[in-house]
N, C-alpha and C positions, 0 to 999 in steps of 0.2 A: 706651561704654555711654550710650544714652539715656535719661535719667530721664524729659522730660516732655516732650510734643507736643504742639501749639498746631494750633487751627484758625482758618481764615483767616474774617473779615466780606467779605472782596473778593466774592467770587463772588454771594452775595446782591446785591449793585447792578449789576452785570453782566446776573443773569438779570431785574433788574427794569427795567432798562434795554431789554432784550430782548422782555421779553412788553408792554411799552408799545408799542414798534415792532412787536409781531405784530398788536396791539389798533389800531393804526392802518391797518397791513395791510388788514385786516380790514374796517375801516370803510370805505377805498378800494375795496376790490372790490363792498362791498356799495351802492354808488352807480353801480356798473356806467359806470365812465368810456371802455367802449371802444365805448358806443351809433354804432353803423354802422361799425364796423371789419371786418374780413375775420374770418374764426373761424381758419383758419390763422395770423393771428398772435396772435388771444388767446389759444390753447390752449395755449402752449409760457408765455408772460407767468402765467399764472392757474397752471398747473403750479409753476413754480417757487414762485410764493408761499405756495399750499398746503403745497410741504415745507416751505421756512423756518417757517411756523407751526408743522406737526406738527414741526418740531428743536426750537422754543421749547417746546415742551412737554416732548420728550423731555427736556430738558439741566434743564428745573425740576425733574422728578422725578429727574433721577440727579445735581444736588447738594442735593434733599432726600435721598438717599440715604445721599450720603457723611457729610450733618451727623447723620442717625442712628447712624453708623458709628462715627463722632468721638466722640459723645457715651456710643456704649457703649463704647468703648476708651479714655474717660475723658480727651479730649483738654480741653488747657486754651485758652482766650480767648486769641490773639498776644498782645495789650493786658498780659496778667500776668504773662508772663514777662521774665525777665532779657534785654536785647539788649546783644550783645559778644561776648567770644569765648566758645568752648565749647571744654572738655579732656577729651580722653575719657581713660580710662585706658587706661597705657602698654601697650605690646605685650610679648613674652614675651622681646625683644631689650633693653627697657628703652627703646628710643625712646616720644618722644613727638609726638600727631600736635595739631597744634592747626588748628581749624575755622573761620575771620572766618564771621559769620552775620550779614546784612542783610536785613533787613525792610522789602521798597518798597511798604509801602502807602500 
């Protein structure tokens, strides 16, 4: 039995890490560095980056999402819980299953 579930900080520096890199993106194209190139090879270049932007958007809103989610399933902060082992209760055989739980953040 699980008592209490932890939600991770990781993801937050990931997606900020992320939309900095679309926001740079961003800035590059908007300097138009392919002045006299062929338009057959910027349109395949300019394609791709447009979706990486629209993912970095996507992936903000659906771990805004998940921490909405968290927060109404009343997940706790990693940072407050106990790290070590976890024992759930035994099975209806009397074994016992024990869990090592590590935390790489």
């Amino acid at each position: 039995m699980i008592k209490k579930m932890c939600k991770s900080s990781t993801p937050n520096s990931h997606v900020l890490n992320a939309k900095n890199a679309a926001e740079s993106l961003k800035v590059v194209l908007r300097t138009n560095p392919w002045e006299g190139a062929d338009h057959f090879e910027i349109i395949p270049a300019s394609t791709v980056a447009s979706l990486l932007i629209d993912i970095v958007i996507c992936v903000e809103q659906i771990c805004e999402a998940v921490e909405d989610l968290a927060s109404l399933a009343n997940f706790v902060p990693c940072q407050l819980l106990h790290r070590g082992t976890v024992q759930p209760i035994s099975d209806s055989d009397g074994s016992v299953h024990i869990v090592n739980v590590n935390v790489g953040e």
